[in-house]
N, C-alpha and C positions, 0 to 999 in steps of 0.2 A: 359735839365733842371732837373737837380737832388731835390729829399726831400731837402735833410740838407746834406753840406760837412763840415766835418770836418777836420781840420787844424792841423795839429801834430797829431802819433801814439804815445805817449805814455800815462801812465795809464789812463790819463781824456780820451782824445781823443779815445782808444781803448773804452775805459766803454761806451760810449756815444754811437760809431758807432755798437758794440753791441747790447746795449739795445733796440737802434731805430729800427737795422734792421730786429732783433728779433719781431717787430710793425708790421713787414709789409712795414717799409718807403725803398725807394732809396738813399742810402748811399755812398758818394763816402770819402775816408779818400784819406789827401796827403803828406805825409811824405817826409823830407828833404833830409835824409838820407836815409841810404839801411840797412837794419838787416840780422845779428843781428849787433848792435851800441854800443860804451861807452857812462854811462852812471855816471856820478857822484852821488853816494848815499851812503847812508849807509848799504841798501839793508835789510836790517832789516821789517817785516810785522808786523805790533800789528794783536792783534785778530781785532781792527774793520777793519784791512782793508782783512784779511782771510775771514770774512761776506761778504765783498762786491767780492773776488773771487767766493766765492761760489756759489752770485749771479748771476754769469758772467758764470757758470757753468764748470769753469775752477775744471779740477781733480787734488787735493793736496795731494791725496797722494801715486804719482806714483816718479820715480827718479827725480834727483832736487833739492828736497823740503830738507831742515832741521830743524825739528821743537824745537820750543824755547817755556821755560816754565814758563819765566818773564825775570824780569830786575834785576840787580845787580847793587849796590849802591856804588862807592867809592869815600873817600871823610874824610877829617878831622881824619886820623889814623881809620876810619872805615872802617866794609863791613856792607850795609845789603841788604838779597837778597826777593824778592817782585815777589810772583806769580802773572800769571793773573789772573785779576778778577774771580770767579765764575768758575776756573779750564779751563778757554777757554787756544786757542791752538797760539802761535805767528809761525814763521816762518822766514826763511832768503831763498834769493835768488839773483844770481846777476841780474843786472838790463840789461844785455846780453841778458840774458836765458829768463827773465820775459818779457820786453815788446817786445819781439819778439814772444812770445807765446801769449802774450794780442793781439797783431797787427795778428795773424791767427786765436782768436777766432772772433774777428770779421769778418773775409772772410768766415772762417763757417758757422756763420748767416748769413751771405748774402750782408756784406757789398764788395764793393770794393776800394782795396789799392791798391797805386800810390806811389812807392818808390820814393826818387831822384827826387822829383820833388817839385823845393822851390817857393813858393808864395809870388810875390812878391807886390802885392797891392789886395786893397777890390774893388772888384767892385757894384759903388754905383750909386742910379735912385733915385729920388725926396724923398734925406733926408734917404734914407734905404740901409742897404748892402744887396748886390742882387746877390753875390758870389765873384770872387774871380778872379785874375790873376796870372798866374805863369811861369816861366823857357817855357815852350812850348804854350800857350794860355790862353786860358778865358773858366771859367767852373762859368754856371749859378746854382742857387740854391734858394730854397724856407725860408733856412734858413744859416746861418754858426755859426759854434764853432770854437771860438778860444782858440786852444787847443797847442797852439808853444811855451810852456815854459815859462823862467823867462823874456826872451826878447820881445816875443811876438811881434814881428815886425807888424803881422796883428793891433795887439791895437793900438800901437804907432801911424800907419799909420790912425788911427781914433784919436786922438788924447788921446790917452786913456794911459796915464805917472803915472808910482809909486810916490803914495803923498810919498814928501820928508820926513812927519812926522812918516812916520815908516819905519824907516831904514831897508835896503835889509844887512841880514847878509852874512856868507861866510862859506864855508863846507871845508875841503882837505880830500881824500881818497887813502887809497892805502892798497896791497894786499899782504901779507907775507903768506910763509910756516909758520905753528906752529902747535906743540902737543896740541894748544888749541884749534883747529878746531873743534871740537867736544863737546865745552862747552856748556849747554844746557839754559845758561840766557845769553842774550844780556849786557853786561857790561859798566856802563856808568863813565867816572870818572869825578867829579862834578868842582874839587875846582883849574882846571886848571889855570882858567884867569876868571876876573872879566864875569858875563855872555857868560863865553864858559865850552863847557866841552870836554874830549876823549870819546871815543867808542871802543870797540873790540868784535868786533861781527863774532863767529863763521859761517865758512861757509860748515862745514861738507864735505866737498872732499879735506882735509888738507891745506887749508888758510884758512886765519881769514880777515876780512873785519876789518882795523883798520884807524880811522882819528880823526880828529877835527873837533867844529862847533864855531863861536867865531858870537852870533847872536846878537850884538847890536853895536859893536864897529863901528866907521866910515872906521878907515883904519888899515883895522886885516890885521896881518901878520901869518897867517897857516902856513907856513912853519918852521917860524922857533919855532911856539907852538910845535908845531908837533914833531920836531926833539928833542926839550927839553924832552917834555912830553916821547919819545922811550926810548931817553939815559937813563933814570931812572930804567927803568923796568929790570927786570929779563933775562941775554941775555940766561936763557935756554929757554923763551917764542918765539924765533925767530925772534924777531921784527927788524931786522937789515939788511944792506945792503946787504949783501948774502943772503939772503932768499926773498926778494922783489919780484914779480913776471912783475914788473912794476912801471911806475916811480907816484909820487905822483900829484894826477891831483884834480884841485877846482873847482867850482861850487857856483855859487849865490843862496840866501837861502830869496825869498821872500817870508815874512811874514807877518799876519796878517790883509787881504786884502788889502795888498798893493796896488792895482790899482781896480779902480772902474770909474762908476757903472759895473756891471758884465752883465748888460743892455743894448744894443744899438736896435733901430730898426736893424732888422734882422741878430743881432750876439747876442751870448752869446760868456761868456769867464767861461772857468773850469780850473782848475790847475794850475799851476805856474803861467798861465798867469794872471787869479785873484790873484795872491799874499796869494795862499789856503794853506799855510805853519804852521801848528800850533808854536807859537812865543815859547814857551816853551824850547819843543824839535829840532826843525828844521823839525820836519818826516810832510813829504808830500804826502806820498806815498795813505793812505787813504783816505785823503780828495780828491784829482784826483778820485781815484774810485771813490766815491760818488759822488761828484760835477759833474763827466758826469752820473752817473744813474742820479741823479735831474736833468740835463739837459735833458734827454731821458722823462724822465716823463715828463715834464714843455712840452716840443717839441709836444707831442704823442697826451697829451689833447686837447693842442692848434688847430692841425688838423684836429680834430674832432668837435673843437666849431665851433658855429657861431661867434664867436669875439675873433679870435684867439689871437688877439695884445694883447688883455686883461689879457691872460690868460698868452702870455711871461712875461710879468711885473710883474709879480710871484715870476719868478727865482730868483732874486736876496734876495724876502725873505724869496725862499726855503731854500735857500744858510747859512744867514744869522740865519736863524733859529737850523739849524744842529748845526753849530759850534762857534754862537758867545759866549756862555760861555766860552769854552776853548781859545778862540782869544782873547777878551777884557781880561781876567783876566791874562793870557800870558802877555802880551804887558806892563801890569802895573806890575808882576814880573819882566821880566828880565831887563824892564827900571830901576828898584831899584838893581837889580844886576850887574848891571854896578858898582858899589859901593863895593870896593873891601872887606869891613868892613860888611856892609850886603849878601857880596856873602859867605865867612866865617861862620857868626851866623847863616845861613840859611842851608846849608851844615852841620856845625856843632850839632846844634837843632835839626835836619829833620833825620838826621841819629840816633840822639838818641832818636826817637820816632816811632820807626814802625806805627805804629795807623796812627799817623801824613800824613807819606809818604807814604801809602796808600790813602790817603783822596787825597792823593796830585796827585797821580798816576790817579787816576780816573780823579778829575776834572780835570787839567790842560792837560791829555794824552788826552784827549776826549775818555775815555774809557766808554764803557755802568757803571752806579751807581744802 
């Protein structure tokens, strides 16, 4: 009988087994895979999610890391380029390197990881999840997180389905040589397709992290954005078949708490498997941090109360409280950005107002205001 197992290593899943084990609890995490893994991302860090490494006591600034000192705006014959907040620090990293380093700090605290070992039902006692079955057996637990991604098979198997009303968008990534490896704002280019944009984000050991996000459309086609949006560009930038380092791989982009509640008797869900996606940008990467530290919190109280049920029924409006500003207001932009006429004005306006896209940057990025 373990504390709390958690279900997926990556960023939720680590943050969580982490924080807890950091408590003092018995942590068991059980990962599908074996690391280091691919991971479809953009690989890009805002400063909120460099806060929540920090918290994890992850050291940023040893080899690795390439740090990034905002966003860069293109879009309607413009640039314009937008520091962080408050002089904070972003970063890139592949998602390789990253959550196989997240999945060892937690063994440092003290949890234990289960490679290669996929789960394949909840195991449930009168109405509660009471752990877990997998590939090799049954592991009991006082709690679980469902921490397995956009699929989340563990939810599903609870009945827990992406409401149809917020459409799961779609990512394509891939990884080219370039002389812009080195460029120090994360580049976003805006006015690709009706609510989608490109990305070319340096990755500081000579590729660049470059793809698409197309987050509203029912049936995007990345590929061939993608291949349009390269052929445009510059071929001194490298973006082109000789320089690839690997072929262009996709990834589903659940948004804006797609699946809910994030509640069940004795599961929580953190990261993709909530649907923790800011609808804006596609970036997931910070809300996973934080959704397993709130989860680690919510958990840590609970053990300590006399009425700990009480105290899980929480979660869902720690959750909620962090980032429904940026989610409800997300969800009602790029639903009007579908609109190839409002994706245009919006682009076109936003770029001729710094002030503006700054305002814009904050609320909608879920950046600290």
């Amino acid at each position: 009988m373990h504390d709390v197992i958690v279900v997926g290593a990556g960023p939720a899943g680590s943050s969580a087994a982490t924080h807890l084990a950091r408590s003092g609890l018995d942590v068991l995490v059980l990962e599908k895979s074996t690391f280091p893994r691919e991971k479809v991302c953009g690989d890009g860090l805002t400063p909120r999610a460099v806060q929540e490494l920090k918290s994890l006591g992850v050291n940023t600034s040893d080899g690795g890391w390439f740090p990034t000192k905002g966003v860069r705006l293109v879009g309607a014959g413009r640039r314009l380029e937008l520091p962080w907040p408050d002089g904070a620090l972003g970063l890139t990293r592949t998602r390789s390197d990253l959550d196989d380093l997240l999945a060892r700090q937690a063994i440092r605290a003290g949890a234990t990881l289960r490679e290669n070992t996929k789960v394949t039902a909840p195991l449930t006692a009168n109405g509660r999840v009471q752990g877990v079955r997998t590939s090799t057996g049954t592991h009991s637990a006082r709690l679980v997180i469902a921490a397995d991604g956009a699929s989340s098979r563990l939810s599903v198997a609870l009945g827990l389905r992406p409401n149809r009303n917020r459409p799961i968008g779609i990512a394509g990534r891939r990884y080219y040589r370039s002389p812009r490896h080195d460029d120090g704002h994360l580049e976003i280019w805006l006015d690709l397709a009706p609510a989608g944009y490109g990305w070319i984000f340096g990755m500081g050991d000579g590729t660049c992290n470059v793809g698409v996000a197309l987050l509203r459309t029912e049936h995007p086609d990345y590929h061939r954005l993608c291949s349009r949006w390269l052929a445009s560009l510059p071929p001194s930038w490298g973006f082109t078949e000789d320089n690839t380092t690997g072929p262009l791989r996709g990834a589903a982009l659940p948004m804006g708490f797609s699946r809910r509640p994030h509640y069940l008797p004795g599961v929580l869900l953190a990261g993709d498997s909530g649907g923790m996606v800011n609808p804006t940008s596609g970036e997931g990467i910070s809300y996973a941090l934080e959704a397993g530290r709130l989860a680690a919190e919510v958990i840590t109280s609970a053990f300590r109360s006399p009425f700990p049920e009480h105290v899980l029924r929480k979660y869902p409006a720690a959750v909620t409280r962090a980032n429904n500003a940026p989610f409800t207001l997300g969800r009602a932009f790029t639903r009007a950005l579908e609109n190839p006429q409002v994706m245009r004005l919006a682009t076109h306006q936003g770029l001729s107002h710094p002030p503006l896209m700054r305002a814009a940057l904050r609320l909608l990025g879920g950046l600290p205001t």
